[in-house]
KEVEXNU-355179 format. One line per 3 residues: their letters; for each residue x, y, z of N, C-alpha, C. Coordinates in nm, 2 decimals, decimal comma. Example, Ala and Ser with C-alpha at 12.3 -4.5 7.8 and 13.67 -1.06 7.14 Angstrom:
as = 1,32/-0,57/0,78/1,23/-0,45/0,78/1,32/-0,33/0,78 | 1,28/-0,22/0,71/1,37/-0,11/0,71/1,29/0,00/0,79
! end
This chain:
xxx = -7,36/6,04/-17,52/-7,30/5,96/-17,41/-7,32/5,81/-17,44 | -7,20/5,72/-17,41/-7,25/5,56/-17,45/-7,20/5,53/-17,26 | -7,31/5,43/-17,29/-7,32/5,37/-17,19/-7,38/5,24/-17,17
xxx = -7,34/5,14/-17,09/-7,41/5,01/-17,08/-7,58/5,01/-17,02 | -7,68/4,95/-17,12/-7,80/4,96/-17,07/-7,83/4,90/-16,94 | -7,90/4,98/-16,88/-7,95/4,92/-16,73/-8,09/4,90/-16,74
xxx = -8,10/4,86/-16,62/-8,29/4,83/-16,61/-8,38/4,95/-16,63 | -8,32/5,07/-16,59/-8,40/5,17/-16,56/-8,40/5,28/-16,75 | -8,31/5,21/-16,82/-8,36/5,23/-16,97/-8,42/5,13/-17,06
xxx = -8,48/5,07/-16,99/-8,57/4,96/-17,10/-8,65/5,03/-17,14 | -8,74/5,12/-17,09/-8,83/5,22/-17,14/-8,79/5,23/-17,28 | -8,71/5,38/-17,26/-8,59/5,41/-17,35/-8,57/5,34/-17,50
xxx = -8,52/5,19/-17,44/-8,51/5,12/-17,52/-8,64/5,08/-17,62 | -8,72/5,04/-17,55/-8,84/5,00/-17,59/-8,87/5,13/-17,77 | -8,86/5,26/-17,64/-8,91/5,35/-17,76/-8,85/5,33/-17,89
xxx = -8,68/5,30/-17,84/-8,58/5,29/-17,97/-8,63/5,19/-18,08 | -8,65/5,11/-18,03/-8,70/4,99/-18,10/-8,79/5,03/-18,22 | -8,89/5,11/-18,15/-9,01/5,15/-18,28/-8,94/5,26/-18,35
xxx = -8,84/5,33/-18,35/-8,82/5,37/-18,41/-8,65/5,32/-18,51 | -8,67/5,22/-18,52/-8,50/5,18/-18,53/-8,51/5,08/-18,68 | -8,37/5,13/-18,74/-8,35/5,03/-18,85/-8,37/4,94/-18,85
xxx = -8,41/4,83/-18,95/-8,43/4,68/-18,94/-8,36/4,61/-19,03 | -8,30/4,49/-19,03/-8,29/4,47/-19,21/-8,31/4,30/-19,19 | -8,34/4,24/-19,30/-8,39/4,12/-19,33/-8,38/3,97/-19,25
xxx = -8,28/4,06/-19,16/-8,19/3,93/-19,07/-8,27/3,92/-18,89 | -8,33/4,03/-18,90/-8,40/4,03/-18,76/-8,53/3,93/-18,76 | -8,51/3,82/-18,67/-8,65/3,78/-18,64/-8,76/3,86/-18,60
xxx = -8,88/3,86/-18,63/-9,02/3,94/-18,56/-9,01/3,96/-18,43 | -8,88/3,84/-18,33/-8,88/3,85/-18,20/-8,79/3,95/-18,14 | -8,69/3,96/-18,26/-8,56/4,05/-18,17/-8,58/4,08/-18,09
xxx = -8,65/4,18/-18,12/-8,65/4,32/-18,03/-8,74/4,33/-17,90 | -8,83/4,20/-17,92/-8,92/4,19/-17,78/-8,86/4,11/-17,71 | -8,75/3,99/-17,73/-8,69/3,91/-17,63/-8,55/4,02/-17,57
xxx = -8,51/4,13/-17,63/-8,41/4,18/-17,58/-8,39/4,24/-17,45 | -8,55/4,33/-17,38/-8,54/4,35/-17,22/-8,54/4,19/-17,15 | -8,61/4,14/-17,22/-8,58/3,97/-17,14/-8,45/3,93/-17,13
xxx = -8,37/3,92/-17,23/-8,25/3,89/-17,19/-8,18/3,99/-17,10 | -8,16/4,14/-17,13/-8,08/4,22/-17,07/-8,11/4,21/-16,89 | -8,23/4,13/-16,86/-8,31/4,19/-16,73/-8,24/4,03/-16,68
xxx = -8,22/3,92/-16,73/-8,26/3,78/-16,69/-8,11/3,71/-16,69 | -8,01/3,73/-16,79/-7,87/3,68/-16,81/-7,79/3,80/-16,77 | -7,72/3,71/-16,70/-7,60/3,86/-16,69/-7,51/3,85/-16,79
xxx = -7,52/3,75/-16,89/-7,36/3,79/-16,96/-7,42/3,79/-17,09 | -7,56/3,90/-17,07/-7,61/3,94/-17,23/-7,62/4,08/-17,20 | -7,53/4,15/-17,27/-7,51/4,29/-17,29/-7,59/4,38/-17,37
xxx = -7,64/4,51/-17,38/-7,69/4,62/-17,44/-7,58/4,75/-17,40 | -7,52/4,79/-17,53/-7,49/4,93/-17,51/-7,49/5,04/-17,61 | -7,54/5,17/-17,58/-7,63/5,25/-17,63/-7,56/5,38/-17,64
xxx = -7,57/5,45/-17,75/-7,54/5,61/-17,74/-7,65/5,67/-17,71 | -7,67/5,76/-17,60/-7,79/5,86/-17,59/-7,77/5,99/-17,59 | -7,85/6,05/-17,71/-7,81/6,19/-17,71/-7,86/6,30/-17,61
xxx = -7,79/6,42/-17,59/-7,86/6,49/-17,51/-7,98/6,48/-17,45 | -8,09/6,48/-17,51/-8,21/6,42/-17,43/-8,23/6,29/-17,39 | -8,14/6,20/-17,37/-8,16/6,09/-17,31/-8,27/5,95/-17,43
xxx = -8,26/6,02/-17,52/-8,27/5,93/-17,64/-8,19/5,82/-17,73 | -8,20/5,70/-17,74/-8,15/5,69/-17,81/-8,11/5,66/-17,91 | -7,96/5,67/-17,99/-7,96/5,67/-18,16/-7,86/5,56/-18,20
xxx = -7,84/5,47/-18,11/-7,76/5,30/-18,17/-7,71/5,25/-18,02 | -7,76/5,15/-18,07/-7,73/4,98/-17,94/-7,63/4,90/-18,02 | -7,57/4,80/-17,93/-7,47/4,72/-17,96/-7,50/4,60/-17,88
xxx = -7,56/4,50/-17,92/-7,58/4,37/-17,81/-7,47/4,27/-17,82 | -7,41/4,27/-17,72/-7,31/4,10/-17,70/-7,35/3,99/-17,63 | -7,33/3,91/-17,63/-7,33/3,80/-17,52/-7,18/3,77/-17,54
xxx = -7,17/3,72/-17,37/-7,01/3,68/-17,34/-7,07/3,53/-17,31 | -7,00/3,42/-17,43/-7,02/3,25/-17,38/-6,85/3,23/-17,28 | -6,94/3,23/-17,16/-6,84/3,16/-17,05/-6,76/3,05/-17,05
xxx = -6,80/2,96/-17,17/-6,78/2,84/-17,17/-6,62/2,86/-17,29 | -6,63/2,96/-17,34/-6,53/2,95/-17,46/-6,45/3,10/-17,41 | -6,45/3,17/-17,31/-6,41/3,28/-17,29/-6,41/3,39/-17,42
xxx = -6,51/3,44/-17,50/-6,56/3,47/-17,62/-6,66/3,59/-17,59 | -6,69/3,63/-17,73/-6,83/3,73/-17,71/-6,88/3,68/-17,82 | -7,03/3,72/-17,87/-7,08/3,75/-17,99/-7,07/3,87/-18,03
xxx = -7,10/3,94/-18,11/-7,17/4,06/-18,16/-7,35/4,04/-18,18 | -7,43/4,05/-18,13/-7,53/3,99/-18,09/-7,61/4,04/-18,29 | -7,61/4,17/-18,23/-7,62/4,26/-18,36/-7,61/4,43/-18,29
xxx = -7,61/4,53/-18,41/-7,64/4,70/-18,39/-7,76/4,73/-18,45 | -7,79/4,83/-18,39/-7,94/4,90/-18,50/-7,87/5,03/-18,48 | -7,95/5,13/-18,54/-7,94/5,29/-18,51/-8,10/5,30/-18,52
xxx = -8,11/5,46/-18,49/-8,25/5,55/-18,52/-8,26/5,56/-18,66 | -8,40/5,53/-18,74/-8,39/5,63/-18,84/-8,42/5,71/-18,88 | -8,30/5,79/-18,97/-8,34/5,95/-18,98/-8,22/6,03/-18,90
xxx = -8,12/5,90/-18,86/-7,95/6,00/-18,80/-7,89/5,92/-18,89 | -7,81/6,02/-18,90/-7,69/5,98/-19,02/-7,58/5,86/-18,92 | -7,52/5,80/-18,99/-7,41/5,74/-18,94/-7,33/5,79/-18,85
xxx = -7,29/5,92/-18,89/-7,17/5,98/-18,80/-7,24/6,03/-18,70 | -7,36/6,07/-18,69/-7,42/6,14/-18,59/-7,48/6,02/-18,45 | -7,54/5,88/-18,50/-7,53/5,80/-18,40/-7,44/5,72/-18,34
xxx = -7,32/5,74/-18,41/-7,22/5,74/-18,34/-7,22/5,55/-18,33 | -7,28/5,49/-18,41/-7,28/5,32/-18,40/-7,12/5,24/-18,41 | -7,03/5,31/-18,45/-6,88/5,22/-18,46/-6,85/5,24/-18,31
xxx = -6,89/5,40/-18,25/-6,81/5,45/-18,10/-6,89/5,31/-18,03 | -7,03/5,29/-18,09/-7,09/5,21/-17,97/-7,02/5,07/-17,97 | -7,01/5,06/-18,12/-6,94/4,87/-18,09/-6,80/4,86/-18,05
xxx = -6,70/5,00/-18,07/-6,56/5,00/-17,99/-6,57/4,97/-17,85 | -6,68/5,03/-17,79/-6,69/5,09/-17,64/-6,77/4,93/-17,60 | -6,84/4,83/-17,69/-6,88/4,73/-17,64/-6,78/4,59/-17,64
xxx = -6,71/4,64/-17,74/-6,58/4,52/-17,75/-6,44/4,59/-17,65 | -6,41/4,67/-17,61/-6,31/4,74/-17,49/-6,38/4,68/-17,39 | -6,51/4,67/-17,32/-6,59/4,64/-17,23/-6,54/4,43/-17,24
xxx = -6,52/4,40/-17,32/-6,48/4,27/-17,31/-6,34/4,25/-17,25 | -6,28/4,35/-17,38/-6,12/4,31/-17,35/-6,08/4,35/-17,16 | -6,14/4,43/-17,10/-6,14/4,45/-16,97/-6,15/4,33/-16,88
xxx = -6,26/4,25/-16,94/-6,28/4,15/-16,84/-6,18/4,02/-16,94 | -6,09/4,03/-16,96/-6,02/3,95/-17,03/-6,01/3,88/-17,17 | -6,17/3,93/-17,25/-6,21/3,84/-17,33/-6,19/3,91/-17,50
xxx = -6,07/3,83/-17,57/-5,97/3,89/-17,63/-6,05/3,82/-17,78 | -6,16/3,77/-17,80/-6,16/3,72/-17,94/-6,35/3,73/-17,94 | -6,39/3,74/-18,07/-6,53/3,78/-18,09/-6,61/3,77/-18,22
xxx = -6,70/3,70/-18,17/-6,80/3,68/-18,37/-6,87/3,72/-18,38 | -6,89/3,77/-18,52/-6,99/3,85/-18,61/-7,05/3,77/-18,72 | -7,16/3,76/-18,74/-7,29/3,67/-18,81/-7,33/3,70/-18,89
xxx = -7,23/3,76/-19,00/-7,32/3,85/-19,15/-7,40/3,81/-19,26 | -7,46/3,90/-19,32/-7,52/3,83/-19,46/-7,45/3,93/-19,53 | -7,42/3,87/-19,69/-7,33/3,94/-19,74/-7,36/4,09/-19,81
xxx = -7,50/4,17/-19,78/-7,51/4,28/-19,79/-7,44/4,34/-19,62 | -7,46/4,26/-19,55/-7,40/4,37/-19,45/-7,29/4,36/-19,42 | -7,23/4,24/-19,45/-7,04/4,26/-19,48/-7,00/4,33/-19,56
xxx = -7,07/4,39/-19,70/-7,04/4,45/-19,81/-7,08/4,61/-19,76 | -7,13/4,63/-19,64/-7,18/4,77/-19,59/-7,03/4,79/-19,48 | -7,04/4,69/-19,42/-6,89/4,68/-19,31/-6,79/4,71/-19,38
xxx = -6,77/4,63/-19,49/-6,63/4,66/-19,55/-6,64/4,80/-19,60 | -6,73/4,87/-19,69/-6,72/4,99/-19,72/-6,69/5,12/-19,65 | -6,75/5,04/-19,49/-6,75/5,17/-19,47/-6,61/5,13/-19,35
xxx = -6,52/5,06/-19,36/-6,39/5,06/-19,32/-6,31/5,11/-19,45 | -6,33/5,12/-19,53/-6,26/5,20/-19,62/-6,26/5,32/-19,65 | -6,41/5,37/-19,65/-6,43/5,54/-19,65/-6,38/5,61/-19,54
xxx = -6,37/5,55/-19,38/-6,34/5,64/-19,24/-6,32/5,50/-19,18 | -6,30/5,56/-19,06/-6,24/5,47/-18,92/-6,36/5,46/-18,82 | -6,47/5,38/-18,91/-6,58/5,42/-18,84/-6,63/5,29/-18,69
xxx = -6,53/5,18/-18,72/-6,49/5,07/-18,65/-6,37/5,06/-18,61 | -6,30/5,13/-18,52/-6,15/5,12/-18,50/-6,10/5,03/-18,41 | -6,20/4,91/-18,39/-6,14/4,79/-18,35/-6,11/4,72/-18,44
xxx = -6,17/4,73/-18,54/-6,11/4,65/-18,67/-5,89/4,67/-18,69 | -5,91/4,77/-18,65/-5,70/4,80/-18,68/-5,63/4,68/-18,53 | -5,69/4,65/-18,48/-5,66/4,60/-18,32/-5,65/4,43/-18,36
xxx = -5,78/4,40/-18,48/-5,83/4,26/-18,43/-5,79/4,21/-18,57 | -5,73/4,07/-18,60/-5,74/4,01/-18,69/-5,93/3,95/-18,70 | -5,93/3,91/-18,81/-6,07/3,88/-18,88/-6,04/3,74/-18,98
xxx = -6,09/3,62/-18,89/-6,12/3,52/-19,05/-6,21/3,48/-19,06 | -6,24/3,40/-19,13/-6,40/3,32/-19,18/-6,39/3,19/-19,12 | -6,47/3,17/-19,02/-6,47/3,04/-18,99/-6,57/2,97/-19,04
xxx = -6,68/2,97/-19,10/-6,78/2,94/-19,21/-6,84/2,99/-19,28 | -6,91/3,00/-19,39/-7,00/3,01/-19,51/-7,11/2,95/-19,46 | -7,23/2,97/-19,44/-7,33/2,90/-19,44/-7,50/2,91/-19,56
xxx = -7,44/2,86/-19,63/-7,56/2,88/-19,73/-7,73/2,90/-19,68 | -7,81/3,01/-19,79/-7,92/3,00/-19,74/-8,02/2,81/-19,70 | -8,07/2,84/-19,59/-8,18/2,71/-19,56/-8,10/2,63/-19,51
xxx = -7,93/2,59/-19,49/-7,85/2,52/-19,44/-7,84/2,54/-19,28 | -7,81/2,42/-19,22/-7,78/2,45/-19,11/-7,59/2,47/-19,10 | -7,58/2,53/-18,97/-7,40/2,52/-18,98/-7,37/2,39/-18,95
xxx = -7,24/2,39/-18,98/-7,17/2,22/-18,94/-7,09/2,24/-18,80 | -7,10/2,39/-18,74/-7,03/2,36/-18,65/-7,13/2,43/-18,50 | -7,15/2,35/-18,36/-7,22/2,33/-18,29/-7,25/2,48/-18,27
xxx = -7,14/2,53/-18,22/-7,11/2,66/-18,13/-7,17/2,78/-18,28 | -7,17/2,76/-18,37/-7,19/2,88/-18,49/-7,37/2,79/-18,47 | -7,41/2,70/-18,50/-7,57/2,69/-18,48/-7,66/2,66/-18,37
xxx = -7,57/2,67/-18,28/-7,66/2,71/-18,15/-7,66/2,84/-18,08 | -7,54/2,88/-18,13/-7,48/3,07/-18,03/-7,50/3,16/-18,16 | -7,47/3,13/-18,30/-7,46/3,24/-18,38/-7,65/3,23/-18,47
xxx = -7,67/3,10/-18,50/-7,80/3,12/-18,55/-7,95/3,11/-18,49 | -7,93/3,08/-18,33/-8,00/3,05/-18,24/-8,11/2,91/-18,28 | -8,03/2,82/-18,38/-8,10/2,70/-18,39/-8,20/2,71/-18,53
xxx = -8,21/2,83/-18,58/-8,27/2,85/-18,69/-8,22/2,92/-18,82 | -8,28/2,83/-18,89/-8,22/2,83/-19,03/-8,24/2,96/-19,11 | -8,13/3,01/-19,13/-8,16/3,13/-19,21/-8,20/3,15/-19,38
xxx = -8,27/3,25/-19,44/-8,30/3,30/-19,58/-8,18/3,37/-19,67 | -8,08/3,43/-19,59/-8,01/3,44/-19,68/-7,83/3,35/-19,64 | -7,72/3,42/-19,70/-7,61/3,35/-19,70/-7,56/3,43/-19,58
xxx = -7,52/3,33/-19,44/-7,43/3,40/-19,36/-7,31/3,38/-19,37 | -7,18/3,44/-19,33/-7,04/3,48/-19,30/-7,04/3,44/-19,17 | -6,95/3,37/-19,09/-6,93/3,39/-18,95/-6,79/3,41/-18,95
xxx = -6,78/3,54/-18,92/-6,63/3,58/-18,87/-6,60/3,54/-18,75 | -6,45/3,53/-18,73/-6,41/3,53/-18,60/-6,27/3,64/-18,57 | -6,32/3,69/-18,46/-6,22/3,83/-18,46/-6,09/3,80/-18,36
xxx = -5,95/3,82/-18,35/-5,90/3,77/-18,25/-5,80/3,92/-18,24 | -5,81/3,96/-18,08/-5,68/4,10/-18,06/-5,58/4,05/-18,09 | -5,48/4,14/-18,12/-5,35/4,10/-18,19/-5,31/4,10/-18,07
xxx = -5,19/4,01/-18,06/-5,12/4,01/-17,91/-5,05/4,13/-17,86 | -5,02/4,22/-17,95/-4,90/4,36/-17,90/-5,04/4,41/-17,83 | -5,16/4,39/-17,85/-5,26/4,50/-17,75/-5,33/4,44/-17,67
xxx = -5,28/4,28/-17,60/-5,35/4,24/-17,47/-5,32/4,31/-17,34 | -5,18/4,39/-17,36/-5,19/4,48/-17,24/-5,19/4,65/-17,26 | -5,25/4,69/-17,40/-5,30/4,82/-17,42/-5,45/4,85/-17,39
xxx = -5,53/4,78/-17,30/-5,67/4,78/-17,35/-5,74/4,91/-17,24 | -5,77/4,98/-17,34/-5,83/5,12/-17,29/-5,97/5,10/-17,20 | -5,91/5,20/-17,09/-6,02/5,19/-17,01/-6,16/5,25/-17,06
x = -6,26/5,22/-16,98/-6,37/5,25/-17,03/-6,40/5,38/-16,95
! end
């Protein structure tokens, strides 16, 4: 079942945490500032697939910037030790980007380093494992080399949180194609 995290799965969450993928891009804080945000901002999002036992096996964090009528893609993890298809992580990031287009907010960025763009792209080519990708145009609005800061405000204060990263980020910017501003599936 996916569903938007509430207060009453931080627990939950917590446990996910220790058990959850990591990769090079997570600060040592991610994961302990996340019930802080989820509990303190309202327009910082968590959403989760939980399997039958009320476990979970992949999150999806956004923030919606009010100021630019926008989202991030904050980042995804899964459990490890579930296969891809089984945590169900593309259903979670469809069901967290439809959760935008609801409240009207029709464009969205993603903060990659180029192994995990090279993971994204692959695996839009093997299956439909992100099927908001057919919906959204995708361009690059900067390159940001390792140790560099961005040159643009909104990508180094919202997408790198002010700190300089180790490897090479991508900042995409996603926009819905206009034939689907008024197809947008309910949640």
């Amino acid at each position: 079942m996916i569903k938007q995290i509430g207060s009453a799965d931080l627990k939950i969450l917590e446990e996910f945490f220790q058990n959850a993928l990591t990769s090079e891009d997570h600060r040592p804080d991610t994961f302990a500032m996340i019930p802080y945000y989820l509990s303190t901002d309202e327009y910082y999002r968590g959403f989760a697939n939980f399997d039958e036992h009320g476990k979970i096996l992949s999150v999806c964090f956004m923030r919606e910037l009010i100021e630019q009528k926008v989202q991030v893609l904050d980042f995804i993890v899964s459990r490890k030790g579930v296969s891809i298809f089984k945590n169900r992580v593309g259903e979670v990031v469809d069901y967290a980007i439809r959760f935008g287009e609801q409240k009207g907010i029709y464009r969205f960025y993603t903060f990659l380093t180029d192994d995990m763009l090279n993971t994204v792209d692959v695996l839009k080519k093997k299956n439909s494992i992100f099927t908001w990708r057919e919906r959204y145009d995708t361009y690059i609005d900067e390159i940001i080399e390792p140790q560099h800061f961005s040159s643009c405000y909104l990508h180094w204060v919202y997408l790198m949180n002010t700190t300089v990263r180790t490897h090479r980020k991508i900042v995409r910017h996603h926009h819905l194609k206009p034939e689907y501003y008024d197809k947008t599936i309910e949640l």
